[in-house]
Rosetta silent file (secondary structure, phi, psi, omega in degrees, C-alpha in Angstrom):
SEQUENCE: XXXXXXXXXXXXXXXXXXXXXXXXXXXXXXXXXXXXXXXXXXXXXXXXXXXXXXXXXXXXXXXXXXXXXXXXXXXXXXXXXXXXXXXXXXXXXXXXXXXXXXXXXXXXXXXXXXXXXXXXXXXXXXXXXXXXXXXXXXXXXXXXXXXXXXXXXXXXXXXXXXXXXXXXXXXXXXXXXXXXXXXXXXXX
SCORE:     score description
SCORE:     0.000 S_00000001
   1 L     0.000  122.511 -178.738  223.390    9.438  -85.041 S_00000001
   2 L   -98.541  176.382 -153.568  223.447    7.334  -81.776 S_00000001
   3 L   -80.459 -174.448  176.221  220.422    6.098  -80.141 S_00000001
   4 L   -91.248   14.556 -173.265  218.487    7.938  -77.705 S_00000001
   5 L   -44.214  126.100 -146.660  217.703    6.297  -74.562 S_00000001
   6 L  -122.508  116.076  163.148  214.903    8.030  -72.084 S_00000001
   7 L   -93.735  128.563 -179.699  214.815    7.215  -68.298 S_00000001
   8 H   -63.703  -36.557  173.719  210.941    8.789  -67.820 S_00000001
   9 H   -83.705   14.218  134.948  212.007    9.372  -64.329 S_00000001
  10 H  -156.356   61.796  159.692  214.108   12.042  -65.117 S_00000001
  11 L  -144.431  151.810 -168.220  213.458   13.824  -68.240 S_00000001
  12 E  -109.373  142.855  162.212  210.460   16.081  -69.071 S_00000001
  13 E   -75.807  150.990  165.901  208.676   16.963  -71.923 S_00000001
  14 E  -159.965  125.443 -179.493  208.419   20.604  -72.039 S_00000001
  15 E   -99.627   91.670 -139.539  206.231   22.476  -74.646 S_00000001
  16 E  -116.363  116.249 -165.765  206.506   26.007  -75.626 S_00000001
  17 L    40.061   22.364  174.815  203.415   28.443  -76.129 S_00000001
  18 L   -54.381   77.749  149.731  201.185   25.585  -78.571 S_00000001
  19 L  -108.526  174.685 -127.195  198.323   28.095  -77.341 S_00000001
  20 H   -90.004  -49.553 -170.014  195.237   28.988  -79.080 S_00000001
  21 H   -61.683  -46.082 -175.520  196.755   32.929  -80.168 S_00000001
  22 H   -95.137  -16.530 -173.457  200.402   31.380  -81.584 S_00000001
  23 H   -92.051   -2.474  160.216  200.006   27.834  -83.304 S_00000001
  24 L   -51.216   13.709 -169.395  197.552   29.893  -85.946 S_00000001
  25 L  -125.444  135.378 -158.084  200.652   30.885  -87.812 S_00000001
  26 L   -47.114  123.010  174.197  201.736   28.667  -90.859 S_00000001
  27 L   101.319    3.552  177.850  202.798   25.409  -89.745 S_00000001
  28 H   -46.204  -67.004 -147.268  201.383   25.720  -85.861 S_00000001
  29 H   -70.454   -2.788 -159.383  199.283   23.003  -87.267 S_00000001
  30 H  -102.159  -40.625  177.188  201.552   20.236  -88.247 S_00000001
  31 H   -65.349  -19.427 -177.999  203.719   21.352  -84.782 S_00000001
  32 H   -85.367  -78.584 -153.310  200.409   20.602  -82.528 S_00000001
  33 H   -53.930  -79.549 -176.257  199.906   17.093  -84.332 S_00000001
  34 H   -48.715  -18.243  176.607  203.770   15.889  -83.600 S_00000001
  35 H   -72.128  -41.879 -167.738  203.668   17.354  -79.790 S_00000001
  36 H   -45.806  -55.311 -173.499  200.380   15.378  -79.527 S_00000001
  37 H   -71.162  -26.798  162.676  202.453   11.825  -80.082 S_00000001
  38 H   -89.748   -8.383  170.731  205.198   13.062  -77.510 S_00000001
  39 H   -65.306  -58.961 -160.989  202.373   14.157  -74.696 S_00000001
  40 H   -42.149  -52.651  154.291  201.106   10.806  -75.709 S_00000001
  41 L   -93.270   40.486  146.367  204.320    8.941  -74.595 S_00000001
  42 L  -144.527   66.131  139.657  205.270   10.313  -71.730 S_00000001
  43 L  -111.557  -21.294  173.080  201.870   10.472  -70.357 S_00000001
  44 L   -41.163  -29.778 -160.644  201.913    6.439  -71.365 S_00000001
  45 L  -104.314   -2.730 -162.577  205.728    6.525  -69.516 S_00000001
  46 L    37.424   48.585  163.955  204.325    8.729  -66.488 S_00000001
  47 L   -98.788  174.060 -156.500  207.156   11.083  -67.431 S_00000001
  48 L   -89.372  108.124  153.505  206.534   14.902  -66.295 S_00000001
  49 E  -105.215  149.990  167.904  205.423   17.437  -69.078 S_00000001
  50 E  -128.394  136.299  162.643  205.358   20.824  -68.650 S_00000001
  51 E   -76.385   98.333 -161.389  203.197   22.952  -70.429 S_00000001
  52 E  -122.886  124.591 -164.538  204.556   26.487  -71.053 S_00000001
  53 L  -133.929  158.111 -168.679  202.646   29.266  -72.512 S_00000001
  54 E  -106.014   99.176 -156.089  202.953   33.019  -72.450 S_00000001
  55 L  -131.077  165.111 -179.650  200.375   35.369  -70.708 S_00000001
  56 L  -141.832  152.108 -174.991  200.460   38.739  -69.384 S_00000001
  57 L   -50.788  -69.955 -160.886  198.371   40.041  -66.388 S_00000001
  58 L  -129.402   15.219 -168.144  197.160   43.505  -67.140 S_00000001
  59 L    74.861  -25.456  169.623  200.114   43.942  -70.139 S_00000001
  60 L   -67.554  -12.054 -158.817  202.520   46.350  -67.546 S_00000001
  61 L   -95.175    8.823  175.480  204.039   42.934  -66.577 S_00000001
  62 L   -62.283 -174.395  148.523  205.452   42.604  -70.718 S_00000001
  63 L  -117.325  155.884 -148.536  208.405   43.529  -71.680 S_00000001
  64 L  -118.563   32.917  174.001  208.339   46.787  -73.654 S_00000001
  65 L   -25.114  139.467  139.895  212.699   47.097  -74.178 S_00000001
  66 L   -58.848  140.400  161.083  213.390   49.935  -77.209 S_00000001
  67 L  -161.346 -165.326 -140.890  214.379   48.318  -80.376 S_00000001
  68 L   -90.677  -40.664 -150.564  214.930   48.172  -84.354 S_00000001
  69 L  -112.889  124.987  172.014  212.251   45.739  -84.303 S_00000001
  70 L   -58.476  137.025  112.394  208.152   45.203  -82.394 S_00000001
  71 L   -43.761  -40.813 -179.203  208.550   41.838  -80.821 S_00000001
  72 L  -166.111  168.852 -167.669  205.133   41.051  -80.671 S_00000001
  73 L   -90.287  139.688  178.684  202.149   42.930  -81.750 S_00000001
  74 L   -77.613 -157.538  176.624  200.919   45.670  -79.351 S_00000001
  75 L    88.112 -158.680 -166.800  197.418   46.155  -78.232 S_00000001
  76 L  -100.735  101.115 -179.174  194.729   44.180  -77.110 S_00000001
  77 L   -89.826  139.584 -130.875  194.808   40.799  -77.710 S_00000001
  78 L   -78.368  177.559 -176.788  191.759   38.536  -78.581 S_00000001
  79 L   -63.858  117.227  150.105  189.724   36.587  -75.809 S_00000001
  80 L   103.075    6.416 -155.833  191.204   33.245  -74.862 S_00000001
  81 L   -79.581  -23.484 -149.988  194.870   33.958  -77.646 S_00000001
  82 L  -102.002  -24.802 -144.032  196.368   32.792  -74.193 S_00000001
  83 L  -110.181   98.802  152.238  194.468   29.292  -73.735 S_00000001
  84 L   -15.918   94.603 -133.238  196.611   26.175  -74.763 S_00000001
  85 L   -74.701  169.831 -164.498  194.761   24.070  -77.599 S_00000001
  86 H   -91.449    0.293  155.685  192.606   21.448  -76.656 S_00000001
  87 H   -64.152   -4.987 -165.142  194.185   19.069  -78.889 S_00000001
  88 H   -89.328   -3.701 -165.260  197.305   18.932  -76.091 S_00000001
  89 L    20.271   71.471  167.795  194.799   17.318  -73.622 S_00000001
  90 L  -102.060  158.710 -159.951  195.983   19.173  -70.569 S_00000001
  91 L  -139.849  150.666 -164.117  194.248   18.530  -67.309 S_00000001
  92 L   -65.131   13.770  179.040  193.967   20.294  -64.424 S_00000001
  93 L   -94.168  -20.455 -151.060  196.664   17.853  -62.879 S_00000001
  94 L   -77.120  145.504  171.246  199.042   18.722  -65.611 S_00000001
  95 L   -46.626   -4.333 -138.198  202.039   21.179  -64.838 S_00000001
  96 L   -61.355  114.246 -163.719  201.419   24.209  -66.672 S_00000001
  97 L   -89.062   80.931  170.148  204.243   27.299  -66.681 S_00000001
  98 L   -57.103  133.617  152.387  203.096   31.139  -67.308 S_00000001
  99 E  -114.184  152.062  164.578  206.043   33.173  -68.602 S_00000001
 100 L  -114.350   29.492 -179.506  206.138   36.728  -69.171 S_00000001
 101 L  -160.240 -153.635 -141.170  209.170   36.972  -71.790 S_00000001
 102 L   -95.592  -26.413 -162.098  210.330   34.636  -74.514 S_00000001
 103 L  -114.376  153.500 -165.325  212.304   31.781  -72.366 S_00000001
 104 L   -63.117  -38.866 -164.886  210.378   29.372  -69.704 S_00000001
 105 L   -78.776  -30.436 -170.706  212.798   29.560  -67.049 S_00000001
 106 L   -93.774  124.929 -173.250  213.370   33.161  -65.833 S_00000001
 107 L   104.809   -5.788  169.146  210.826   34.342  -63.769 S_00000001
 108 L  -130.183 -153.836 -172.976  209.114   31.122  -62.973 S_00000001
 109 L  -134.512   45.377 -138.996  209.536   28.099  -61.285 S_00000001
 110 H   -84.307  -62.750 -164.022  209.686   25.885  -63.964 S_00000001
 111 H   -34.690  -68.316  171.686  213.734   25.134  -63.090 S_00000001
 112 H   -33.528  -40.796  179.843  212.536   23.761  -59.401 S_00000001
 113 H   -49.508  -40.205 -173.765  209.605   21.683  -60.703 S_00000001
 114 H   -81.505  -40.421  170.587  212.272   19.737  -62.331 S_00000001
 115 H   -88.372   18.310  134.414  215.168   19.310  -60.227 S_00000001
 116 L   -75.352  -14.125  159.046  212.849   18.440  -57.320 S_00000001
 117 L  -100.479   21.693  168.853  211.824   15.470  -59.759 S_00000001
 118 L    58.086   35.046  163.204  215.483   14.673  -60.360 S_00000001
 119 L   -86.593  113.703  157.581  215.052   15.816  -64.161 S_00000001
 120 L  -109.080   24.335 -174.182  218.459   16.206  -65.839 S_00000001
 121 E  -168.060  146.624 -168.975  217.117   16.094  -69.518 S_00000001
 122 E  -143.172   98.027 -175.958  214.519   17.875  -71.887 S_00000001
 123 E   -94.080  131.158 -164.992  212.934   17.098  -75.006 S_00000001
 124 E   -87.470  141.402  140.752  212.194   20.633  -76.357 S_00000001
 125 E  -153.949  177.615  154.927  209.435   21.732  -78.925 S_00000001
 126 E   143.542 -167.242  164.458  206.862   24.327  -79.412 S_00000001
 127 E  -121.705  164.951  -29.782  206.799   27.713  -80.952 S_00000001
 128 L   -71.428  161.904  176.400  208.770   29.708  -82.135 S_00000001
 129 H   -48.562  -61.461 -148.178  212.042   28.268  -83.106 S_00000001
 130 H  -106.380  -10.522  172.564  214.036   31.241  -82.412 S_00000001
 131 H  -119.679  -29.913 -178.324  212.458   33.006  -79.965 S_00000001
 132 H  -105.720  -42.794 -168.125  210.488   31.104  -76.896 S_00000001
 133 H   -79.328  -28.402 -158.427  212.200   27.636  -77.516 S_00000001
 134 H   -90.230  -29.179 -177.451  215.775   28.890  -78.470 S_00000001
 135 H   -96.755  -46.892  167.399  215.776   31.227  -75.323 S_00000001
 136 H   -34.225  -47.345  170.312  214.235   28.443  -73.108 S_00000001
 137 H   -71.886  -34.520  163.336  217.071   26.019  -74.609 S_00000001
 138 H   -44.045  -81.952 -160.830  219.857   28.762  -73.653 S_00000001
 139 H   -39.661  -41.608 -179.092  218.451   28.947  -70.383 S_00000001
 140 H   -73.275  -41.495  157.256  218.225   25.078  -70.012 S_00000001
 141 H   -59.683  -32.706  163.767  221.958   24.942  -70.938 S_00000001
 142 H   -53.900  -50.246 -175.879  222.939   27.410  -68.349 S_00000001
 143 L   -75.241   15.924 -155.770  220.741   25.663  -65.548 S_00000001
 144 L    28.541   74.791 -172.057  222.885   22.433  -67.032 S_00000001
 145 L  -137.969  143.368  129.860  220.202   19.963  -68.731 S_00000001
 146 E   -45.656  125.328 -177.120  220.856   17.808  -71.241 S_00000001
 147 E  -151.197  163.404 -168.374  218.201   18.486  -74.264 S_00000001
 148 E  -144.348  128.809  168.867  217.080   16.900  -77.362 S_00000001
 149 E  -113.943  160.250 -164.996  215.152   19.070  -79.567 S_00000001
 150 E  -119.268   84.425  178.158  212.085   17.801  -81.968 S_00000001
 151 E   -25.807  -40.521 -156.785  213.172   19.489  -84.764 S_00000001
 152 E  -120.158   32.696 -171.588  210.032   19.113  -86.917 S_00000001
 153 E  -136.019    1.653  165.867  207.985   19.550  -83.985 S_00000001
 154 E  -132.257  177.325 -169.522  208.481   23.509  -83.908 S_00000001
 155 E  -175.457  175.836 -161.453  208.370   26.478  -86.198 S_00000001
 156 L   174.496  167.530 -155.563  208.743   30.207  -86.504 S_00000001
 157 L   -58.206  -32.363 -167.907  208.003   33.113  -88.767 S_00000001
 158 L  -148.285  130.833  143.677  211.007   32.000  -91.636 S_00000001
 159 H    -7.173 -100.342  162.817  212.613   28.971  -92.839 S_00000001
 160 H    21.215  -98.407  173.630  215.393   31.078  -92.515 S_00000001
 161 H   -35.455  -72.191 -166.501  215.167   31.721  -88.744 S_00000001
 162 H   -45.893  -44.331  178.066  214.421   28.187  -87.941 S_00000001
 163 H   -51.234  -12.508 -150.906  217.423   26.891  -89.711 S_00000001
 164 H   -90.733  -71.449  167.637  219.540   29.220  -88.173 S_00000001
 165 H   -41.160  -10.326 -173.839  218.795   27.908  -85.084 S_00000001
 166 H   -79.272  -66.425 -143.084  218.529   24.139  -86.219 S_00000001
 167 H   -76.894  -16.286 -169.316  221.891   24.700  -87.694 S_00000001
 168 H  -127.459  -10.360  177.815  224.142   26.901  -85.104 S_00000001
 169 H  -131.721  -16.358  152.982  223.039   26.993  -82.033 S_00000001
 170 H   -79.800   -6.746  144.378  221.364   23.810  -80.993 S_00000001
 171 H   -79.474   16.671  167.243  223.621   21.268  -81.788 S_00000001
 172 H   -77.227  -33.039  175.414  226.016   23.269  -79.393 S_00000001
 173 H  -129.064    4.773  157.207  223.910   22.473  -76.639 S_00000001
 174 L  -163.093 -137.734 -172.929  222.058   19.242  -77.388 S_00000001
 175 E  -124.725  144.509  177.555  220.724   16.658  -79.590 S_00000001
 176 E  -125.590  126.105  157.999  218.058   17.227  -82.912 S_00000001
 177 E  -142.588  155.729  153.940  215.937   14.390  -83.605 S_00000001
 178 L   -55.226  141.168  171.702  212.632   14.314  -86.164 S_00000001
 179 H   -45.171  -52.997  170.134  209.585   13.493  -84.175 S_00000001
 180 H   -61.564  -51.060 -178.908  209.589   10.105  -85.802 S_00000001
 181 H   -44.842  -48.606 -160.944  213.739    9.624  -85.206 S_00000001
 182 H   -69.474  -66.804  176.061  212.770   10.465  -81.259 S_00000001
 183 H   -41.127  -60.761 -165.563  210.030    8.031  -81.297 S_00000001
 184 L   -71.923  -18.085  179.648  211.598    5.117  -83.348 S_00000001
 185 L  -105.524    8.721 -157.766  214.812    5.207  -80.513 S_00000001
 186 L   -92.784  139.138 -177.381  213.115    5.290  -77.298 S_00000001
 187 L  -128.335   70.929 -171.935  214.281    2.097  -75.835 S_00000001
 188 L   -77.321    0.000    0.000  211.462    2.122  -73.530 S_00000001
């Protein structure tokens, strides 16, 4: 595995949907606690996080596609399921990215924030593995960025699922490091 080096001035943190409604599902909590130590150095490095979580206006703006399978549970969802936890210390300075589908970039403006800060690189986490990070990490390959995902810093509904993505489609389009692995190579 070769090392990792991180110029702060152009690579971003970027976090996907650690809000109050999705890290309640087994292993959210252990996935909060490792994001916490990457906000923590690159708010130490003054690199750029963005904070991206998934809200819907009035629910017409979802997407409601037919399929085999619900995507997400319909209805009404509780008060506040939308509101990033307060272990993430975000501040009203901080970047924060509404989406209204599974991946960060389409439909926002997350792709500008970054190449107007000369960001060519992305260390990925959040939840879920296979559906908001893994379409965000497509998306990020397409827009050409370099990404390093924090393996053990996301999760999703099955082993299963996560591996699949662990194992086939993100070391196609970047680098997997352990929270700790990420940490321990930064040649800050």
């Amino acid at each position: 595995m070769n090392t990792i080096s991180i110029d702060f001035n152009k690579t971003a943190l970027v976090l996907i949907d650690l809000q109050k409604g999705i890290v309640a599902m087994p292993g959210g909590k252990e996935v909060v606690g490792r994001a916490v130590k990457l906000v923590e150095l690159f708010r130490k490095n003054n690199g750029f996080i963005s904070f991206v979580r998934v809200s819907f206006l009035d629910g017409k703006d979802s997407l409601k596609p037919e399929t085999d399978q619900e995507s997400a549970p319909s209805g009404t969802r509780p008060e506040g399921w939308d509101e990033l936890v307060p272990e993430l210390g975000v501040t009203d300075q901080d970047y924060v990215v509404t989406k209204r589908q599974w991946g960060a970039f389409f439909g926002t403006d997350l792709d500008v924030q970054l190449r107007r800060r000369g960001i060519d690189t992305i260390v990925l986490c959040g939840i879920a593995t296979n559906i908001g990070v893994e379409s965000t990490a497509r998306e990020a390959f397409q827009h050409g960025y370099n990404q390093i995902f924090i393996t053990d810093a996301m999760t999703t509904f099955s082993q299963e699922a996560h591996n699949a993505s662990l194992q086939f489609i993100f070391p196609r389009i970047g680098k997997l490091r352990t929270t700790e692995e990420f940490l321990s190579q930064y040649n800050g």
